[in-house]
ROGU-122228 format. One record per residue (C-alpha): residue in three letters; x, y, z. Coordinates in steps of 0.1 Angstrom, whole numbers, padded with zeros to 4 digits, always signed. Layout:
<ropas>
alaXYZ/...
</ropas>
This chain:
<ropas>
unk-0149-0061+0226/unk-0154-0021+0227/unk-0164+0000+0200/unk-0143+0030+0220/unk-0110+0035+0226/unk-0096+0031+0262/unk-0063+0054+0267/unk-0061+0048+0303/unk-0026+0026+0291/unk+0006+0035+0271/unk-0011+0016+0241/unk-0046+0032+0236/unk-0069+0000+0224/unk-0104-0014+0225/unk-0092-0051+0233/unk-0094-0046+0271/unk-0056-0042+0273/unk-0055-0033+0308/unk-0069-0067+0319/unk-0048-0084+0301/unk-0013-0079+0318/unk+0007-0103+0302/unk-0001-0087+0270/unk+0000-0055+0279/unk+0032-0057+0294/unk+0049-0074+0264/unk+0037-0048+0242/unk+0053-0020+0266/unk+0087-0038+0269/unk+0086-0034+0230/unk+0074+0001+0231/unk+0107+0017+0235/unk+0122+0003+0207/unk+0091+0014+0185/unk+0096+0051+0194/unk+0134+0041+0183/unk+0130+0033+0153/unk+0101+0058+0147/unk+0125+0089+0155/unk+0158+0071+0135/unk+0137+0067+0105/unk+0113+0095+0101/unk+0134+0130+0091/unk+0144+0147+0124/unk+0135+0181+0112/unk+0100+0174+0114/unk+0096+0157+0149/unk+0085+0188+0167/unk+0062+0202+0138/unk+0026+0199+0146/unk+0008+0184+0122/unk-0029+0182+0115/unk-0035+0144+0115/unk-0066+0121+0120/unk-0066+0099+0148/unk-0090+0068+0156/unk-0110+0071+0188/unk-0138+0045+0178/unk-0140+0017+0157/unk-0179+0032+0147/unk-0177+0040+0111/unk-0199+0068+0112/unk-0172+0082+0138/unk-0140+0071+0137/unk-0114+0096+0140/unk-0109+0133+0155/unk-0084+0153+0133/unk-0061+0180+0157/unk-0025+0186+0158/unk-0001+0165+0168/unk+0034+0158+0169/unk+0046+0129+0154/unk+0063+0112+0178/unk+0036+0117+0202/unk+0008+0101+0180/unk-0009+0072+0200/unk-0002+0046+0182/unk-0035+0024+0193/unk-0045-0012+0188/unk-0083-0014+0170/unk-0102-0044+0162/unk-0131-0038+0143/unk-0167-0051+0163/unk-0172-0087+0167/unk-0194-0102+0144/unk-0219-0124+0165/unk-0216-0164+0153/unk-0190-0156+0127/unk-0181-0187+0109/unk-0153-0196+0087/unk-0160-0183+0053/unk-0138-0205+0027/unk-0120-0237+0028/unk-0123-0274+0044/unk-0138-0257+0079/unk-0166-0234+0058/unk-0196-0229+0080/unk-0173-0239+0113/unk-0176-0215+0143/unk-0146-0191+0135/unk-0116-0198+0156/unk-0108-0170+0186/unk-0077-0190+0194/unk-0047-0203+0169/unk-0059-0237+0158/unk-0028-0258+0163/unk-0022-0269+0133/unk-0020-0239+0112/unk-0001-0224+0138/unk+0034-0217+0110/unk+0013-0206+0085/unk-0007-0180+0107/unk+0022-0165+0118/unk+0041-0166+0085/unk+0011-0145+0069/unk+0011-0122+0101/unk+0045-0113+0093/unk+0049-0109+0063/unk+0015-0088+0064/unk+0035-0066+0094/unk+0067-0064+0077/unk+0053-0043+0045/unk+0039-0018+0074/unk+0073-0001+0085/unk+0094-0004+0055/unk+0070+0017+0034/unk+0079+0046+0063/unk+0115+0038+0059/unk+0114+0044+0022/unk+0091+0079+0025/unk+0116+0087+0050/unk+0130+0116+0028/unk+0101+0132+0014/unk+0093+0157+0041/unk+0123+0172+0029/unk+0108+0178-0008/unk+0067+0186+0003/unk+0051+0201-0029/unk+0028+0216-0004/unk+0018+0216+0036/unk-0011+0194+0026/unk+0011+0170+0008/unk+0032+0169+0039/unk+0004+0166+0061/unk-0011+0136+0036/unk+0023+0120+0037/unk+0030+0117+0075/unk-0008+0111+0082/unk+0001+0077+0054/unk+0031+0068+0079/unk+0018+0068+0111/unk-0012+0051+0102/unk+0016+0025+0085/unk+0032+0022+0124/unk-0002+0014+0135/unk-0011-0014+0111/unk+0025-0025+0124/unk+0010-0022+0159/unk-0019-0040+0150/unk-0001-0074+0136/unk+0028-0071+0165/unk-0004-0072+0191/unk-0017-0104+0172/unk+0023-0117+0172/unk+0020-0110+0216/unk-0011-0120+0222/unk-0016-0153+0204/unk+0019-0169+0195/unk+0041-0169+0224/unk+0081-0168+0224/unk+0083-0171+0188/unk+0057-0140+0185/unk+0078-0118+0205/unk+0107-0127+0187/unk+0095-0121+0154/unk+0082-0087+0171/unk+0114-0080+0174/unk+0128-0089+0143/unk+0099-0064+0127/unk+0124-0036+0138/unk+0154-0050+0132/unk+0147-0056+0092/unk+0152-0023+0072/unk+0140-0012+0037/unk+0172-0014+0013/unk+0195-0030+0037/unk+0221-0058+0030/unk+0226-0076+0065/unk+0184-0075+0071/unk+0163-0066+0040/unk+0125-0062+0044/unk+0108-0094+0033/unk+0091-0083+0000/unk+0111-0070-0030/unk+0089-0039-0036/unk+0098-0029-0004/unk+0131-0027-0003/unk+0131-0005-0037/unk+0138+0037-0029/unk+0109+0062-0027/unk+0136+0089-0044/unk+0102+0114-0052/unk+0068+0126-0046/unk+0056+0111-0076/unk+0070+0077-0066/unk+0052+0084-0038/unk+0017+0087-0052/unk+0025+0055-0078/unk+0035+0038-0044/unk+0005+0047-0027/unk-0015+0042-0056/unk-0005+0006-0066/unk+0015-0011-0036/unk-0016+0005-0011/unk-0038-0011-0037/unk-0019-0044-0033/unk-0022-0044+0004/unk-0058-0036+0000/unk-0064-0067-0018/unk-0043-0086+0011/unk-0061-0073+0041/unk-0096-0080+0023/unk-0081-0117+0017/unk-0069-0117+0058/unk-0102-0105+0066/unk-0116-0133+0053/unk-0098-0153+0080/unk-0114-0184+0098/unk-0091-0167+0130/unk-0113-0140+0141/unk-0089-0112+0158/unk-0067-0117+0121/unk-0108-0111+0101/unk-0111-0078+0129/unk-0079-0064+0127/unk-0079-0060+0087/unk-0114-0049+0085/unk-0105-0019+0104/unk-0067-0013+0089/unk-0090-0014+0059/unk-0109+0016+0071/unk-0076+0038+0068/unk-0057+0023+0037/unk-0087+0034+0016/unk-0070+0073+0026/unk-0038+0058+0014/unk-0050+0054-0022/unk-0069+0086-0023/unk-0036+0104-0017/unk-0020+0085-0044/unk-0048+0090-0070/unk-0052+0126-0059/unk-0017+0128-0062/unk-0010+0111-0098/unk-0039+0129-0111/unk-0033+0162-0101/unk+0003+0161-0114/unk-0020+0147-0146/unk-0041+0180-0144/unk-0008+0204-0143/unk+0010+0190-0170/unk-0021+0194-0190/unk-0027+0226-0181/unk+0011+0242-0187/unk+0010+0224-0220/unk-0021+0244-0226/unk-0010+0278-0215/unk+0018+0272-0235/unk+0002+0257-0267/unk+0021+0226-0269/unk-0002+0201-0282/unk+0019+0170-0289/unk+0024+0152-0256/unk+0059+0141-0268/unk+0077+0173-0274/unk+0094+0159-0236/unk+0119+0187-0237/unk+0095+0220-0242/unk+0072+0205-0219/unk+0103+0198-0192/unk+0110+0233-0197/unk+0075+0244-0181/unk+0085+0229-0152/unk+0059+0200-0152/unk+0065+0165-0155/unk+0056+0151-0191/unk+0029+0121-0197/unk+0051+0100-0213/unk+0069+0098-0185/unk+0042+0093-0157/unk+0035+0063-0180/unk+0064+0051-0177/unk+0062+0055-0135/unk+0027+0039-0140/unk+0044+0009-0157/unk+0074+0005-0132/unk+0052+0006-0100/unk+0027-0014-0117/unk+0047-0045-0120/unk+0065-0041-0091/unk+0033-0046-0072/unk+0018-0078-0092/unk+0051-0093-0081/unk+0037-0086-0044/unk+0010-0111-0052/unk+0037-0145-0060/unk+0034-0172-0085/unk+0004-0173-0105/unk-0002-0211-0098/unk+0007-0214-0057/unk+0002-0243-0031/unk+0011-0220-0001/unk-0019-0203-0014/unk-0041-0236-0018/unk-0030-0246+0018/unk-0037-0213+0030/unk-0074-0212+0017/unk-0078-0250+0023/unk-0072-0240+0056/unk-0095-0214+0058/unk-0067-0190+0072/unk-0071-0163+0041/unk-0099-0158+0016/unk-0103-0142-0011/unk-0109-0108-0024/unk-0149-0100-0014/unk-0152-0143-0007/unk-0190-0135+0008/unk-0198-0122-0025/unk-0187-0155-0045/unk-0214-0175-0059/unk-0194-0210-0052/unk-0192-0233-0026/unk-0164-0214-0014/unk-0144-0247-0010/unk-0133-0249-0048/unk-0120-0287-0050/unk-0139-0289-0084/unk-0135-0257-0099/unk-0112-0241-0123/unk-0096-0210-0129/unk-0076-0189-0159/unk-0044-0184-0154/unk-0011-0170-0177/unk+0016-0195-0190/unk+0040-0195-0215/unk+0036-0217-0246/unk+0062-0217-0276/unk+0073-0184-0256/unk+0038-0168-0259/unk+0016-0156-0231/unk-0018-0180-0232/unk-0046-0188-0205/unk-0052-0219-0194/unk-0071-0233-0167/unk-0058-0251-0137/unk-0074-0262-0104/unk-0093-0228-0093/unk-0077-0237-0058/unk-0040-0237-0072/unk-0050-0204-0086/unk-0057-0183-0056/unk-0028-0158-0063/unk-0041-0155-0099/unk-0075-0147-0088/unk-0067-0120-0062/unk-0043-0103-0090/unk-0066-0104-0117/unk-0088-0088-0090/unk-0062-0064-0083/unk-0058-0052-0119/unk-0096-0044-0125/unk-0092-0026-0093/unk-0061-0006-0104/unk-0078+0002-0136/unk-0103+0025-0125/unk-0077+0051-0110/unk-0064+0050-0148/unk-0091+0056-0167/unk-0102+0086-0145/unk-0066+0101-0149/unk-0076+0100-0189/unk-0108+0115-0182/unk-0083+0142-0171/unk-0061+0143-0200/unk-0092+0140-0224/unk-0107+0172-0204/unk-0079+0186-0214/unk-0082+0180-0251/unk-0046+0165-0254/unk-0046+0132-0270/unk-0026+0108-0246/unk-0039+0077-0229/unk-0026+0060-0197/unk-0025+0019-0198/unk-0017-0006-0179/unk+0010-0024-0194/unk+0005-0062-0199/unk+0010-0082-0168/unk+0041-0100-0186/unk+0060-0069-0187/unk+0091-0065-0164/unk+0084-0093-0138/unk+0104-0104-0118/unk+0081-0136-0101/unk+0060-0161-0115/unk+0056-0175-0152/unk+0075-0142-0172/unk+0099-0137-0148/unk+0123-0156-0166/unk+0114-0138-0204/unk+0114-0103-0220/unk+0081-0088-0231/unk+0072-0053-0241/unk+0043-0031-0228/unk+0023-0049-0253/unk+0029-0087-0238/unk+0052-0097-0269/unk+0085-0113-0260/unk+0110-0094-0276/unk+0152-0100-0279/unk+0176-0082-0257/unk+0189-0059-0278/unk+0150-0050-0284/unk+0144-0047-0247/unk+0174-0029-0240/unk+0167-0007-0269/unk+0131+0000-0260/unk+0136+0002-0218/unk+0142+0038-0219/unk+0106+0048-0237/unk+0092+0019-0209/unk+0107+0028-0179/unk+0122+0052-0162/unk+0154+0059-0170/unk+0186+0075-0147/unk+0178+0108-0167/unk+0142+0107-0158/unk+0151+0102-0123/unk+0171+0135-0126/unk+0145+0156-0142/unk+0122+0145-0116/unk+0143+0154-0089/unk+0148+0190-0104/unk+0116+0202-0090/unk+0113+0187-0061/unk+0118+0215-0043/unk+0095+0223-0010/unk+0068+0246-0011/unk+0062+0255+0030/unk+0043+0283+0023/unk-0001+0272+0030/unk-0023+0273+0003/unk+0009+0274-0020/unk+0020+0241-0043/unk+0050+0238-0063/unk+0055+0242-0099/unk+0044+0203-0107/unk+0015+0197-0094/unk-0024+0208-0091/unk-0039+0223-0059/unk-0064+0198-0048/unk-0101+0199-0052/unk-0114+0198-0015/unk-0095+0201+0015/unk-0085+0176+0045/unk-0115+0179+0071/unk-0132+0206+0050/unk-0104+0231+0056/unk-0103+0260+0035/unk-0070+0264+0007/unk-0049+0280+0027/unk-0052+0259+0058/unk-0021+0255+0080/unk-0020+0219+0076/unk+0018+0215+0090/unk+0029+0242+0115/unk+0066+0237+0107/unk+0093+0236+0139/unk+0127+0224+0122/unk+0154+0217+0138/
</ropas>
């Protein structure tokens, strides 16, 4: 294991690539039809812009990554496991306190690779829905932010397709394969999640995207780092180094279109946060309607996290093949065959908690995890809007609010977690969600704004640059074809 990265192959990486030829040479038959699908998918205006973007040369957190300009399509995509941990054992389930495994163990062989795919499939199709937004850049730092998101996307991509190579065969090179051929929206070949095959039509889309379904994967890779199989545990401790950047865009991001808003309505003297149309007319996107982004990408993602009472997920920590969120940190035996947890149901059509077998309940855990995670963000967007002075809060809506999986899926509840009628739900949608005409408004401003140092009409410059650059860095140098 090396803490630097070797570059002397196609495929930079510090798992000793070049002495491992039947690897290596797997990985460059699929190579090709990476850079494929990498130039079909990302806008081909933007291939031969340089672009300031960080790039991992160590797996040292002190040290990580060197920030220069690049082109896209000649970013080295690398393969980085984070250090071996000396004597690691299995952290959770029937083999706690077993050496970990550095092989598949046999008989979780289906359910290793299952959770390796689905883990890689989420990777591309987030690029393939972004795919448009170059097109739109509020600024060259948004730009910059975005693609620096999507190519460190195709690397988590490269990092489960290396595990698929190395450690599972035939069937891992086939479902290599099928990693490419699956596309965000499509028909024939959907991506394997539902989140992911729903459009990225804006920037602010964007931010809730990278904001909640970054979050969601966050809460994943932690799990999968928990793994009894060590190069699964490595892998997502170091993806985990560079998602935490993919949240801080979409924090940044939803707060400083926050901060604008507020700041128009000032200029202007509009005080109630519902006067939509005077407030449209500023050119700024309203709070009620941010809300209503917050509640649709929200509980897109908690659908991401399955059915709140799950044997896959029993069998899967049982196993010792994913943990849970921060599982070293527990203060159980970490095996859970006598424990209980909370968990939603429905009773007489009312949401109530219950407990059930804590290790039934692993889904439930890592969500409820999720949502004190997602919190934070919220409450310091209202520190924003209270700064401010306007009187507006951001929530969360309740978690049986338009889902789509698990105990609400089949019922209609409101913001507030009260099952309401159709004809209620129908008539109270639009002030939930986003509507069609939302959508429209939305897409009115997003215009690009190419010029450095300059943002568009929406949205907030942002505190502190990338790398410490000053305002008016030059964070894309544009070339479009």
């Amino acid at each position: 294991m090396l803490d630097i990265v070797e570059y002397d192959t196609l495929i930079p990486n510090n798992v000793s690539l070049s002495s491992d030829r039947r690897v290596l040479k797997a990985l460059e038959k699929w190579h090709p039809g990476y850079i494929n699908w990498w130039n079909d998918l990302i806008p081909r205006q933007f291939q031969e812009s340089l672009v300031y973007l960080r790039t991992a040369v160590s797996v040292d957190p002190k040290g990580w990554a060197k920030f220069d300009y690049v082109k896209m399509p000649e970013y080295r995509w690398g393969i980085l496991l984070a250090p071996q941990v000396e004597d690691r054992k299995i952290p959770c389930g029937e083999h706690a306190g077993e050496p970990a495994w550095q092989e598949v163990p046999g008989e979780y062989r289906a359910m290793l690779r299952r959770l390796i795919v689905i883990q890689g499939d989420t990777e591309p199709a987030s690029v393939e829905q972004q795919r448009h937004l170059g097109l739109t850049a509020p600024s060259l730092y948004d730009m910059r932010n975005l693609f620096q998101v999507n190519v460190e996307e195709g690397r988590h991509l490269w990092a489960m397709v290396y595990l698929l190579q190395k450690y599972f065969g035939a069937d891992g090179r086939e479902e290599a394969d099928d990693l490419l051929r699956r596309q965000s929206g499509s028909e024939e070949a959907p991506r394997m999640l539902g989140a992911f095959n729903e459009e990225t039509p804006d920037w602010l889309s964007f931010f809730m995207f990278t904001y909640f379904t970054d979050r969601d994967g966050k809460m994943q890779l932690e799990a999968l780092a928990q793994s009894g199989f060590d190069p699964l545990s490595r892998t997502c401790r170091f993806m985990l180094t560079e998602e935490a950047h993919h949240m801080f865009v979409g924090e940044t991001g939803v707060g400083r279109t926050i901060q604008r808003t507020c700041e128009a309505m000032k200029e202007a003297g509009i005080e109630d946060p519902y006067e939509i149309e005077k407030i449209r007319a500023l050119g700024v996107i309203d709070l009620p309607t941010i809300q209503k982004k917050l509640n649709l990408h929200y509980t897109l993602s908690l659908d991401l996290f399955g059915q709140e009472v799950s044997t896959n997920a029993a069998n899967s920590f049982n196993a010792g093949i994913k943990g849970r969120y921060m599982e070293h940190r527990l203060d159980d035996d970490h095996k859970l065959q006598s424990d209980s947890y909370v968990v939603w149901q429905l009773e007489d059509d009312k949401p109530v908690q219950r407990e059930v077998p804590a290790l039934t309940a692993i889904n439930m855990r890592l969500r409820d995890d999720y949502t004190r995670d997602a919190a934070g963000g919220v409450s310091r967007w209202n520190k924003i809007i209270e700064k401010e002075g306007i009187n507006f809060e951001m929530k969360l809506p309740h978690e049986s609010f338009n889902r789509k999986i698990g105990v609400f899926s089949d019922k209609l509840f409101n913001p507030e977690g009260k099952l309401v009628s159709g004809a209620e739900y129908d008539q109270g949608a639009k002030n939930w969600l986003p509507t069609h005409a939302d959508g429209d408004f939305i897409q009115s401003l997003m215009k690009p704004c190419y010029e450095p140092g300059k943002y568009a009409s929406w949205i907030a410059s942002p505190k502190v640059g990338i790398d410490n650059k000053p305002g008016d860095f030059e964070y894309v140098k544009l070339h479009m074809a």
